[in-house]
N, C-alpha and C positions, 0 to 999 in steps of 0.2 A: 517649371518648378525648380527652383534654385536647391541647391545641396548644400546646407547649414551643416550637417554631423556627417565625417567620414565613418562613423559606428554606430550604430546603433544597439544599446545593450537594456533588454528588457529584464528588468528585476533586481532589487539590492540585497538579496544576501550575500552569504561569502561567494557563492558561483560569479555573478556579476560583479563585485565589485571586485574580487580578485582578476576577474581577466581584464577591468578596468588599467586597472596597477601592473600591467604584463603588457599593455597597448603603448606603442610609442606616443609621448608627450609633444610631438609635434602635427598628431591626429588630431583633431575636432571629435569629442567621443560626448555621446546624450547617455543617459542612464533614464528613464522611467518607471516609477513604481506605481500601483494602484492606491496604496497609504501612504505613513508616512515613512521616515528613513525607518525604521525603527518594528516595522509592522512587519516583518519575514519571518520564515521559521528559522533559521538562521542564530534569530538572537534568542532561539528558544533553547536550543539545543540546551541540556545541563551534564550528561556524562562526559564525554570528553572525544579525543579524535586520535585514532589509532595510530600506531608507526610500528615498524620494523626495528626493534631494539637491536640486533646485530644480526648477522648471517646465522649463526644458529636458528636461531628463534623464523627464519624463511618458512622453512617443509611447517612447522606447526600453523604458523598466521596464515599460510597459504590452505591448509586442509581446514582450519574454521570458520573460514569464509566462505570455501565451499562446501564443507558441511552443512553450514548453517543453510546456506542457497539451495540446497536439496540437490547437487552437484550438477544444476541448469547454470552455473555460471559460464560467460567468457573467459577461459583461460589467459588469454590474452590481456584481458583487461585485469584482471585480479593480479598477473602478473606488474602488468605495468604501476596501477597504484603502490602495491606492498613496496617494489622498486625503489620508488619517486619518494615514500613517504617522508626519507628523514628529511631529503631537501625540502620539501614543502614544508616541516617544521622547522630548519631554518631560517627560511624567507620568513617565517609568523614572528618568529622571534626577533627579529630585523626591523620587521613592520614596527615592532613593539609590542605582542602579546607576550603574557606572562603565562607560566605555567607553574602548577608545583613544585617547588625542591627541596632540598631539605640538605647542607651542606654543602651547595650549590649542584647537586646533583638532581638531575626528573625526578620526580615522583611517578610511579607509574601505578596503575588499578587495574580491578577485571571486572569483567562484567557479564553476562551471559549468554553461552555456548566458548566464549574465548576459556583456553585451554593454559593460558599466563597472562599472567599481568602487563600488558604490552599500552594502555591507555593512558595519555597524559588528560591533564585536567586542571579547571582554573575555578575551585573550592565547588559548587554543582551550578555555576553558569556559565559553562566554558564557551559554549555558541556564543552569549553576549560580549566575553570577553574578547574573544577573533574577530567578530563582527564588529562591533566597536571599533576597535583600533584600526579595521580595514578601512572603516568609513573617513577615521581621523587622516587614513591616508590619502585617501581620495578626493577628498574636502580640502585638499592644501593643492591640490593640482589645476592649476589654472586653465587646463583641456578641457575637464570634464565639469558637464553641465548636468545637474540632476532636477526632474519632473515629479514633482512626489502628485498623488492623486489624480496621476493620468493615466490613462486607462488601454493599452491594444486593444483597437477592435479589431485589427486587420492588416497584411501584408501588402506592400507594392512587387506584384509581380508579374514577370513577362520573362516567355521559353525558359521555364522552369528555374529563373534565376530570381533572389529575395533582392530587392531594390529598396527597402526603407521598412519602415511600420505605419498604419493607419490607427492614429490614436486619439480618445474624448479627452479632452483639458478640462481641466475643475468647474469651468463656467459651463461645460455640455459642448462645446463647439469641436467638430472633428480637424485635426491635422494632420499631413502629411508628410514625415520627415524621410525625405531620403539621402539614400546613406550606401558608400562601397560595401559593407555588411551591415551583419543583424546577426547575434549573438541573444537566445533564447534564454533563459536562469529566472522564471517565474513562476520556480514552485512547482507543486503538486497539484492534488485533488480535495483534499481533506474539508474544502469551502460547500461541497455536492454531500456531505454526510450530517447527520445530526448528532452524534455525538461523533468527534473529533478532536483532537490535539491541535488540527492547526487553526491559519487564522482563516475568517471566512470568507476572506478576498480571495483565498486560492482557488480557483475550480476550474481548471485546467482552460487555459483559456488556448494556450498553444496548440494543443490535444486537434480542442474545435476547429481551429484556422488550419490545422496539418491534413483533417477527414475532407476539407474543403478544398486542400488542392492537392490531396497526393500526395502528400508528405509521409513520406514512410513511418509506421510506429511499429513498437513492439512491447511484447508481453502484459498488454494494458489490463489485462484481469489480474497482476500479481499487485495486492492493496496486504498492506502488513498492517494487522493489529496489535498495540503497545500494550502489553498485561496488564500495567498498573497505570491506570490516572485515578487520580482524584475522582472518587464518588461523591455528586452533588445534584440535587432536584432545579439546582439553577440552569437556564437556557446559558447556549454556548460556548465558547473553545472549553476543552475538559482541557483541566492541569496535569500536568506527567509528572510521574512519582520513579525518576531517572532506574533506568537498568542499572545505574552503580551501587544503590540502595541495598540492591539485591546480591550485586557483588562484596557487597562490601558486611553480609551476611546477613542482610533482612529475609526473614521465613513468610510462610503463607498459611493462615488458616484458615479453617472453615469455620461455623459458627457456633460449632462445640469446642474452638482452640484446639482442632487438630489440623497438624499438619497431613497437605494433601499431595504435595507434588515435589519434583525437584525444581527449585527456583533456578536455578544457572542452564538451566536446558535452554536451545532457541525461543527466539521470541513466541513466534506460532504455536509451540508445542504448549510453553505456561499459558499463553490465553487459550488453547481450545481446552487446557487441564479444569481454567478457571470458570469456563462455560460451564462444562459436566459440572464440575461442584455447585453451581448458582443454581441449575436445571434440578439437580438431588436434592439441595437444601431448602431450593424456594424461596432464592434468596436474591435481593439486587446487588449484592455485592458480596468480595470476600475480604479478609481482612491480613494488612501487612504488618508484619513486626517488626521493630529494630531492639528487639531486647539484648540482641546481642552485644550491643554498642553500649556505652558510659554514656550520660546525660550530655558531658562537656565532648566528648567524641560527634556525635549528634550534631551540636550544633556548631561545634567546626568545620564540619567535612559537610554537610548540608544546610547550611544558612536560610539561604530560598526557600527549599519544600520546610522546614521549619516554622520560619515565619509565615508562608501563604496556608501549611496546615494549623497553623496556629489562630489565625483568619478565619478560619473554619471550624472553630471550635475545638481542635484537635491537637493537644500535646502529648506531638510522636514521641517526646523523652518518657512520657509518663504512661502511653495506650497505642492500640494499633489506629492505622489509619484505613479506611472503607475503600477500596479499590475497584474498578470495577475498565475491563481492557475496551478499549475506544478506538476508531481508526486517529491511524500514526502517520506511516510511511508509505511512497508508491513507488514499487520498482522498477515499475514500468514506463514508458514514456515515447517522446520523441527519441528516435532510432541514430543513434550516433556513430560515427568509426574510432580509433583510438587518437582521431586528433579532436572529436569532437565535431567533424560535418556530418550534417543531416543530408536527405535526398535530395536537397534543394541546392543549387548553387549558390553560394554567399551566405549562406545562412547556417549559422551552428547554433550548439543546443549543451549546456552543463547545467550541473545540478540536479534535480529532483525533477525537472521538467523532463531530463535526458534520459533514454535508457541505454547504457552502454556494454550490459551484459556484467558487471561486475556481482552485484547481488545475489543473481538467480531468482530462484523463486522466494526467498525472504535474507530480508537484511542482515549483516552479521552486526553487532552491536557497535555503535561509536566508528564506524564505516562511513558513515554520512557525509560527515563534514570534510574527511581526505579525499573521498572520491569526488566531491565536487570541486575542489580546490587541484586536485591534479588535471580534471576534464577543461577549468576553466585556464588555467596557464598553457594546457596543447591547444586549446583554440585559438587566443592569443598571437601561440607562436606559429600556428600555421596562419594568421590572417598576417600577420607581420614578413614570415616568408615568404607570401605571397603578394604583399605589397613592394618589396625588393623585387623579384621575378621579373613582377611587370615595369617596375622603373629602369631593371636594367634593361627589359629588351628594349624598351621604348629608350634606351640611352644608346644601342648598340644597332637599333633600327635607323637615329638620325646619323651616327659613324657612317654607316656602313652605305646613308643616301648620298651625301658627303664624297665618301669614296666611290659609288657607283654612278657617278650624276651624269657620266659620259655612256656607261653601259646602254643596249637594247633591250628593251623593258622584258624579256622572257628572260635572259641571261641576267640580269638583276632581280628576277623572282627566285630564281635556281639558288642566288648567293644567297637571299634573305633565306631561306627555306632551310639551306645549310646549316647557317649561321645560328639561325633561334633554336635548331637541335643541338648544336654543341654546347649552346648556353646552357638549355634547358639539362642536358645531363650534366655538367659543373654546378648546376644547383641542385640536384639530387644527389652527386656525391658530397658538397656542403652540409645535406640535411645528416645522411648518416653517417656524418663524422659527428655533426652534434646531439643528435641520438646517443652515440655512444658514449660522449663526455657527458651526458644526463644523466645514465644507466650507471656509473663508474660510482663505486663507493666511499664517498667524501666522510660518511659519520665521523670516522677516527680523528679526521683531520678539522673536527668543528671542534670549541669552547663548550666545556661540559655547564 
């Protein structure tokens, strides 16, 4: 079997397609989705994606992520994103994603359990608007080759190392692409639930292939339920009625227009607030308000749920909309380290497929989209690390046969043995010198 793709990257949202745009341009990289470009939750997202506004604003972003996670988070990891964050919203802005300003400054939002306004956003479709633009970068790169409607069945593997993917093409026919990695970013579970937000291609397909060989997982019962989607008798993805909504002062009644709860509490807590009320009232749903907002505020700051409640019979300027909480998010997943490898060798995992411990037991709002984008540029840079490693001992292996060509084969195993330890520690103190230039804080020194 020939090796067509030095990568292989399952799934297009922002996880995959960002560590796409982070892989050297002189790789052979595949991408595969099950739909088409456009079919990820990814380009659903509408709240926006969190950053670290300056060093003050640390100790607070760092205790609502773990509050919100029921303080089961990785320290480590919660660290590492909040870190990373402003660079990653660099890189967006580079790419070409737009966010709010307002005299050329961010616009920033809150949303709920966050304790400041620390969320940027691109008017309530910010997932599509990152997505988009990642695609537009990707789609100009002449490396990478995208498989829309093919499907992983299956891994190529041998002594615990991933060698490619086993995937159905559109006609039904199986193939085999193998590939130096395989980079995991296909989503959730949300495809295995009947009501759901996402789309119904997702249903953990990594999950299955991972219980099949030992692939380590973790926390795979932590499933976050979204308070508010869209209440509708119709089969199918439920529409999400964004956590900014709520930040942005939308209340909650029951069906005497009383308010029952605090809306800005963790995700978890409004939907199990929303159950008790629906169980009390006998009711299939509760009802949201935005009476707080102007009609023309409304439909500036949410376009989308506007128009698709509108679709629905429902003009939010003028009445509330029937909400009713749906599964959302999975925290859990394939089992990651902070570069983003799985148990398997060769084989990593970002995004919503990944669990890297950042979450805990539920999501902090607008979390999403930075944690996947930071899991998938450290995979990235450790598959690229680790493509240098190997070229260089393989460049310092033919030196050094070259210079040994007279040696007695024991006293030329002794040099090699030498040799690839010294290497190997000059590329581990390379790494965390560049660790440290990632960690070092650039914000002051970016274009507001």
């Amino acid at each position: 079997m020939e090796k067509e793709f030095d990568i292989m990257i399952v799934g297009n949202g922002v996880a995959g397609l960002f560590t796409a745009l982070h892989l050297p341009e002189n790789k052979r990289i595949a991408i595969i989705t099950k739909g088409d470009m456009e079919e990820s939750d990814s380009f659903l997202a509408q709240g926006g994606i969190c950053v670290l506004k300056n060093e003050d604003d640390y100790g607070p972003y760092y205790e609502d992520t773990m509050r919100a996670g029921h303080y089961e988070n990785d320290k480590q990891s919660v660290d590492k994103m909040i870190r990373e964050s402003q660079d990653i919203i660099r890189e967006l802005v580079d790419f070409g994603v737009e966010f709010e300003r307002q005299n050329g400054e961010f616009c920033f939002t809150r949303e709920g359990a966050h304790s400041a306004s620390r969320i940027l956003y691109h008017d309530d479709v910010t997932g599509r608007e990152i997505t988009s633009k990642l695609l537009q970068r990707v789609q100009e790169r002449e490396n990478i080759t995208i498989f829309t409607y093919t499907t992983m069945v299956d891994i190529l593997v041998k002594d615990n190392t991933c060698y490619g993917v086993v995937a159905e093409l559109p006609d039904g026919t199986m193939k085999s692409f193998l590939s130096d990695y395989t980079v995991w970013a296909c989503g959730g579970i949300g495809g295995l639930y009947e009501h759901s937000t996402n789309f119904r291609q997702l249903t953990g397909d990594a999950l299955a292939i991972s219980m099949k060989y030992g692939i380590e997982l973790e926390n795979v019962d932590y499933v976050q339920i979204h308070p508010t989607t869209l209440y509708s008798n119709r089969p199918g993805r439920r529409f999400l009625i964004s956590e900014s909504v709520r930040g942005e002062g939308a209340v909650l009644y029951d069906k005497n227009m009383e308010r029952f709860t605090d809306e800005l509490q963790p995700r978890d807590v409004v939907a199990k607030a929303i159950y008790r009320q629906m169980e009390k009232d006998k009711t299939n749903h509760v009802l949201l308000s935005l009476e707080k907002m102007s009609s023309e505020d409304i439909v500036k700051r949410f376009p989308n749920i506007y128009k698709r409640c509108l679709e629905e019979g429902y003009d939010i300027t003028k009445e509330c909309i029937p909400v009713v909480p749906a599964q959302h998010y999975f925290m859990g997943g394939v089992k990651v380290d902070l570069k983003g490898r799985t148990s398997m060798n060769r084989l990593y995992a970002a995004g919503e497929t990944a669990c890297n411990g950042v979450h805990g037991a539920n999501r902090l709002a607008s979390n999403s989209l930075l944690e996947s984008l930071v899991w998938a540029r450290a995979a990235a840079e450790d598959i690229v690390a680790d493509y240098k490693e190997v070229n260089l001992l393989q460049d310092m292996e033919e030196e050094l046969t070259s210079m040994c060509g007279m040696l007695e084969q024991n006293s030329y195993e002794d040099v090699m043995s030498t040799y690839h330890d010294n290497v190997r520690n000059r590329i581990k103190e390379d790494r965390k010198r560049r660790e440290g230039l990632k960690n070092a804080d650039l914000w002051s020194r970016s274009e507001k």
